[in-house]
C-alpha atoms as one frame of an Amber mdcrd trajectory, in Angstrom:
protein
   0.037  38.076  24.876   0.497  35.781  21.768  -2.742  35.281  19.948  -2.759
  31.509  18.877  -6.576  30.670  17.451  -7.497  26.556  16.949  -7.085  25.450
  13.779  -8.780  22.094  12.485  -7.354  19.629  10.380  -6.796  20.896   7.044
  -7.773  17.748   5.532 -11.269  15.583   5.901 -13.633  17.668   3.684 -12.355
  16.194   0.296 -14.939  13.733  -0.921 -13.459  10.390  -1.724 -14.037  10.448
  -5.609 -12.247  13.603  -6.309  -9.351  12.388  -4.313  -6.354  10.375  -5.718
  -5.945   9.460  -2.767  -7.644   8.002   0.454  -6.581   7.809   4.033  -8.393
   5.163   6.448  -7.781   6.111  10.381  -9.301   3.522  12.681  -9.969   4.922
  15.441 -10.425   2.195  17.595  -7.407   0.653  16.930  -5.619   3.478  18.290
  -7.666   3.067  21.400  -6.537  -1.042  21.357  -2.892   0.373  21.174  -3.138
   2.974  24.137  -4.833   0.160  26.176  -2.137  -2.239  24.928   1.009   0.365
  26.199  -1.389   1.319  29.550  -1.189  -2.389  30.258   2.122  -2.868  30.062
   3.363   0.237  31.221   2.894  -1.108  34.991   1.583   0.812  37.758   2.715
   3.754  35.748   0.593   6.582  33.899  -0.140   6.701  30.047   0.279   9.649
  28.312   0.328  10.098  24.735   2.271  11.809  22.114   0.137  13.670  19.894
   2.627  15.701  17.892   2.709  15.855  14.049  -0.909  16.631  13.651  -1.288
  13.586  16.143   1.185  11.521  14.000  -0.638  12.444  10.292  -4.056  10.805
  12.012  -5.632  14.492  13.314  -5.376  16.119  16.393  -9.318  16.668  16.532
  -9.915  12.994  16.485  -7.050  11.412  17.978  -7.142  13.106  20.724 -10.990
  12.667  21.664 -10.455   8.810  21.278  -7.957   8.123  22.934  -9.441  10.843
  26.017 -12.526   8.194  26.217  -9.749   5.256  26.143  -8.796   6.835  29.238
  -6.068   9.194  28.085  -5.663  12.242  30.493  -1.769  13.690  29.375  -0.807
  14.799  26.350   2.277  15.804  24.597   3.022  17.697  21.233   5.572  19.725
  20.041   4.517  22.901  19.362   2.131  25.468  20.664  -0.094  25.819  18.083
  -0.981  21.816  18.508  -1.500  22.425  22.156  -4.140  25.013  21.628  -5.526
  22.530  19.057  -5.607  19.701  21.595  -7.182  21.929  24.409 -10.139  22.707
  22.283 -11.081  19.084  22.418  -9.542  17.799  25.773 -10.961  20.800  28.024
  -9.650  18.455  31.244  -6.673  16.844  30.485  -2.926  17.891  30.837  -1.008
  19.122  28.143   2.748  19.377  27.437   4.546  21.308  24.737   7.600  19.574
  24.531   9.712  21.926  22.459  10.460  24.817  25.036   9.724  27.993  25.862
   9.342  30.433  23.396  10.264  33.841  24.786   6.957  35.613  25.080   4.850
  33.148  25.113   4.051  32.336  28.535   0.525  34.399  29.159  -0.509  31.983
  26.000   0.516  28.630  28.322  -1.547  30.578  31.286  -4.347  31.530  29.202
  -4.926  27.486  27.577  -3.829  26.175  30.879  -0.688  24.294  29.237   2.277
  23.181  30.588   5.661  23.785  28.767   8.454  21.436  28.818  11.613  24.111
  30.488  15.140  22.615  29.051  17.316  25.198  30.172  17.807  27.234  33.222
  16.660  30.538  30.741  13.657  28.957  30.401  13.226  28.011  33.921  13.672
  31.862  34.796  11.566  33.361  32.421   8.977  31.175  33.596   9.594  31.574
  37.188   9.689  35.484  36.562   6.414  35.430  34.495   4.625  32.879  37.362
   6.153  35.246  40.124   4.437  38.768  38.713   0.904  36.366  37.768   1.054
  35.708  41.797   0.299  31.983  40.462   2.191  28.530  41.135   1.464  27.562
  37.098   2.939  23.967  36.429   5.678  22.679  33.956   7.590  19.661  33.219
  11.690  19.943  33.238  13.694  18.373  30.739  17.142  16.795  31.696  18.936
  15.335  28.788  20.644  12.312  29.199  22.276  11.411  26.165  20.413  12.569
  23.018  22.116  16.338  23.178  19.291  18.117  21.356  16.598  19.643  24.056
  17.098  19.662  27.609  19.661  20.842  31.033  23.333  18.593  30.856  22.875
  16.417  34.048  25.510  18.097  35.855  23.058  21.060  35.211  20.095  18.766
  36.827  21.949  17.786  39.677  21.675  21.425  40.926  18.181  21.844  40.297
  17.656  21.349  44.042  19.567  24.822  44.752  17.730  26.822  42.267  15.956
  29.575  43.767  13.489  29.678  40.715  12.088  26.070  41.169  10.166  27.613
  44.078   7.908  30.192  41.999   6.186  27.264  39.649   5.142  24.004  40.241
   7.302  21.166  38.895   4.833  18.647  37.755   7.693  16.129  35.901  10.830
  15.220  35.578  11.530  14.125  32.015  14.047  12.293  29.763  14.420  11.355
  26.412  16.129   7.748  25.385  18.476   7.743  22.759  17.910   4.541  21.507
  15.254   2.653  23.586  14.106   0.362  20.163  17.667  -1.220  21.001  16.952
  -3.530  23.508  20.186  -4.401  24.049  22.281  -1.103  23.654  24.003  -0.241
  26.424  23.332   3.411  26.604  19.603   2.592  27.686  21.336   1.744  31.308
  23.603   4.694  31.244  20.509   6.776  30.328  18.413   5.591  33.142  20.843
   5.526  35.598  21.718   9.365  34.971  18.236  10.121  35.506  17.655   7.955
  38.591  20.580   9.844  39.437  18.793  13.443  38.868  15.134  12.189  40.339
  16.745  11.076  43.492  17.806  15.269  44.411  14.100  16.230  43.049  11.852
  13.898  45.407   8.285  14.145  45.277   8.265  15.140  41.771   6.569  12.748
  39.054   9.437  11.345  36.353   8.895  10.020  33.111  11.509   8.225  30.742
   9.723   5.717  28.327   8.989   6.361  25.307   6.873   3.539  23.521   9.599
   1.542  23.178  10.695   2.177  26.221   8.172   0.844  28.128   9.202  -2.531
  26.800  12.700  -2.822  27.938  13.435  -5.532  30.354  14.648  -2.669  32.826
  11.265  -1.505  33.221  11.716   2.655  33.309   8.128   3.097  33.728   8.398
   6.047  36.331   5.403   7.485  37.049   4.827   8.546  33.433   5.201   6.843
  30.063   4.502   8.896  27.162   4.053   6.336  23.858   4.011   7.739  20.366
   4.822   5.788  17.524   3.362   2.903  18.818  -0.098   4.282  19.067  -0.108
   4.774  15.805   0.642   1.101  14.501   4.528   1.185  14.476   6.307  -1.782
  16.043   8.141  -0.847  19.507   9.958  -3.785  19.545  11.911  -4.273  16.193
  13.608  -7.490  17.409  10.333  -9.059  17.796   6.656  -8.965  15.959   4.809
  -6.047  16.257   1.676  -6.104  19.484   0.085  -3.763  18.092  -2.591  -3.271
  15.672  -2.123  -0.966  12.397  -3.949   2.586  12.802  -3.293   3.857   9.321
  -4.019   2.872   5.564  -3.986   4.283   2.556  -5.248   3.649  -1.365  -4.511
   5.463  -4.347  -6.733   5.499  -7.605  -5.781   4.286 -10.575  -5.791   7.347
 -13.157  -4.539   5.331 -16.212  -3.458   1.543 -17.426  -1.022   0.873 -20.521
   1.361  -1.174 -22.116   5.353  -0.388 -22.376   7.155  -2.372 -24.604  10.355
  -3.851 -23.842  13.361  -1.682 -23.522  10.988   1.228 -23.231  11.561   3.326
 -20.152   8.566   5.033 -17.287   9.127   7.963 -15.443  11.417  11.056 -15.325
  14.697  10.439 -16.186  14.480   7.222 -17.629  15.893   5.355 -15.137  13.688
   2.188 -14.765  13.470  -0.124 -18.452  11.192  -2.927 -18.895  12.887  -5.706
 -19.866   9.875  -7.140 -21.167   6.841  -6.236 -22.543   4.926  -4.519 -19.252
   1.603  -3.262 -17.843   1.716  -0.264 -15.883  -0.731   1.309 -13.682  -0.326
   5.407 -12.795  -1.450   6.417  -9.441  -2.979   9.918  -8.161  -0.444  10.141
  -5.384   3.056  11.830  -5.322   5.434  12.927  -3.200   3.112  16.666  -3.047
   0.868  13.858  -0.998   3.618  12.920   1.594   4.787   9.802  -0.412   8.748
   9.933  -0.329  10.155  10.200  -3.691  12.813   7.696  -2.187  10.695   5.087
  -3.126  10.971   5.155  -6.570  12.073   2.011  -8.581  15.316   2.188 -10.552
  17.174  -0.297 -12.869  15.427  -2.871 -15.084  11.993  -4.364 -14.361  12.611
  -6.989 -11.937  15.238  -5.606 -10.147  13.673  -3.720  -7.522  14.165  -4.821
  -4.206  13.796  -1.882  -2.055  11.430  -0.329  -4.312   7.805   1.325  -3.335
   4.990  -1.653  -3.142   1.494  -1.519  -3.454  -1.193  -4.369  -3.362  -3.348
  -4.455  -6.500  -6.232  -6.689  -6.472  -4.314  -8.481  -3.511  -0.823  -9.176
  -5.118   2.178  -7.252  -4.781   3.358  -4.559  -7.649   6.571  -3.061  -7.409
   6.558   0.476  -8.386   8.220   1.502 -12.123  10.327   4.413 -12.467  10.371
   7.440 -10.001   8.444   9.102  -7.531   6.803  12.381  -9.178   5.250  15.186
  -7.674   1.606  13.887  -8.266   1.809  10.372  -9.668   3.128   6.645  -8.759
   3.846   3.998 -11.366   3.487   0.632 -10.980   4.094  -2.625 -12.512   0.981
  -4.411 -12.760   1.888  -6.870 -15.280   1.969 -10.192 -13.539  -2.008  -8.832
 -12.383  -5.007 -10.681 -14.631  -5.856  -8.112 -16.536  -9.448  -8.048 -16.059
  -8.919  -7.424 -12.346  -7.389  -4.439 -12.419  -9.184  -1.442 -14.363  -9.095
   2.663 -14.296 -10.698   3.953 -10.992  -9.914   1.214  -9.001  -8.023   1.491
  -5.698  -4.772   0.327  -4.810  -2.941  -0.273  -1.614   0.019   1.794  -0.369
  -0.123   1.193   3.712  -2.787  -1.280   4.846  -2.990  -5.279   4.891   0.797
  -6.917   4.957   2.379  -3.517   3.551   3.001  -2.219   7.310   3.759   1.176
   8.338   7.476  -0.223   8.894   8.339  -2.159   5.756   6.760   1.379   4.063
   9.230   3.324   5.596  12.160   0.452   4.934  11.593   0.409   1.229  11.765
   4.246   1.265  14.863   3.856   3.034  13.737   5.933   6.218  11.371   4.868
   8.804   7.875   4.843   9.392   7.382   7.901  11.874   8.760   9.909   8.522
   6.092   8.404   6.338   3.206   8.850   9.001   3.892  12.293  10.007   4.637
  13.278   6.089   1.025  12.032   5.192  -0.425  15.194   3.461  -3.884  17.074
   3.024  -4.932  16.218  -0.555  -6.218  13.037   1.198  -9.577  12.424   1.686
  -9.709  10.912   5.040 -12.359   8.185   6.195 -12.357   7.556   9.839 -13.932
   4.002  11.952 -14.958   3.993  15.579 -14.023   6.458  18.245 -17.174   6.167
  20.106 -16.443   4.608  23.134
């Protein structure tokens, strides 16, 4: 058997003043969004999608809050986060969505987890291993329908029915992944459910689940008996073409290590690719891309220029960032700041207020699941509510 042991988020024990930086998780908020997705996920069940360390937020309180939200399923990716998620949701049903590792399956038996089979290898080594355990154990099979990463070719799921193996476990869902679901209008989001209707209709009985978070907000309504939201929970916008319903999960400040002039024509940073044009105030923050913070952010060209360029609110205005990304520092221009409000020590905003997860992950040039999942462990990490 595989010895996997719990292991607890790295970060949370750094106190906040030796931190450069600081991570706020509310807690409640994440509960708001859960209730928000339950609500509109029709007579469906809510899962949630607790991969990634539980999206950068921590497994060992995500997944308690959003348990006494109501949560009962969960899904990461690996097994290692399963065993994590068991230790704090003794009750609830777990999913590992990235297959079955060969060998592993007296680990699944021995958490009581429930791997996600996406080939028929899988489906016989875990037949075989639940036939010799004299034991129906349950699992969830994946039929792809379009992304061609993980999962059986539908032709492959439209034989399911015949497969003498299916009869040694117990099939608890039916899954599929969309493709493109935060296109509302993109036509493979009918193709996709349409092939899987297709599938589910020679598997009756068995629980399905298609939406992802922004599934569950298409006009077609694939709510199935399951939707499993991620993103969303976290404060990410399902519905790109329209404002974002729910509420942000995640922010984050940096400290101000230093202040100082650069004259004009001067340059910040390595390389020496951003010059101030002008005479120019810049403020260097504790966090680099060693914290998570993509080095794609960096500003480049003359001071003034940047338009997709990092942001962060200083005393409540926005500073573009000067020069690039480094391993351990940020550089902004703080210029157009009084000067008296802004000092050594003080705190600015990276993620929080109006710089949302998404526009954080547009001016980086990716997209915010990449920044929240990237978040690192030099944080010090406050968290609000969870209670209840």
């Amino acid at each position: 058997m595989t010895k996997i042991t719990s292991q607890a988020d790295p970060a949370g024990d750094i106190p906040e003043s030796a931190a450069g930086g600081v991570l706020h998780i509310d807690l409640d908020a994440l509960a708001a969004n859960w209730r928000i997705l339950r609500d509109n996920a029709g007579d469906a069940e809510t899962a949630a999608v607790v991969k990634a360390n539980a999206y950068g937020t921590g497994i060992e309180k995500a997944v308690p809050a959003l348990g006494k939200a109501g949560c009962r399923t969960f899904f990461v990716a690996h097994l290692g986060e399963a065993v994590r998620a068991r230790a704090v949701a003794p009750d609830a049903a777990i999913y590992v969505l990235n297959g079955l590792f060969s060998d592993t399956c007296a680990t699944y038996a021995a958490f009581d987890l429930r791997p996600v089979l996406g080939s028929f290898e899988e489906i016989e080594e875990w037949a075989g291993f639940c036939r010799a355990q004299s034991q129906k154990l349950k699992a969830a099979i994946h039929v792809d329908t379009g992304m061609n990463r993980l999962g059986l070719t539908v032709p492959q799921g439209l034989t399911l029915k015949d497969l003498a193996g299916l009869n040694d476990f117990e099939t608890a869902l039916l899954m599929s992944h969309f493709v493109s679901a935060e296109e509302s209008d993109n036509p493979l989001n009918g193709e996709q459910i349409e092939a899987f209707q297709a599938v589910r209709a020679t598997l009756p009985g068995i629980p399905a689940s298609l939406a992802n978070s922004s599934g569950i907000f298409l006009k077609d309504k694939p709510h199935f008996d399951l939707a499993r939201p991620g993103y969303a929970l976290y404060g990410g916008n399902p519905t790109p073409d329209r404002s974002n319903p729910m509420r942000p999960v995640v922010g984050l400040e940096g400290r101000i290590v230093q202040l100082r002039w650069v004259e004009a024509d001067h340059t910040v940073g390595y390389n020496g690719r951003w010059i101030a044009l002008t005479k120019r105030r810049i403020a260097t923050i504790s966090i680099g891309y060693a914290d998570g913070y993509p080095r794609s952010s960096s500003a480049r060209g003359k001071s003034g220029d940047e338009l997709l360029a990092g942001m962060a609110l200083v005393a409540g205005q926005r500073c573009s960032f000067a020069g690039n990304v480094s391993m351990d520092l940020i550089t902004v221009d703080v210029t157009d700041v009084p000067e008296a409000e802004v000092k050594r020590g003080d705190t600015v905003t990276l993620i929080g207020g109006e710089l949302t997860i998404d526009e954080v992950g547009r001016r980086a040039g990716t997209i915010g699941y990449e920044i929240l999942t990237g978040l690192g462990a030099r944080y010090a990490r406050t968290y609000r509510g969870g209670k209840s």
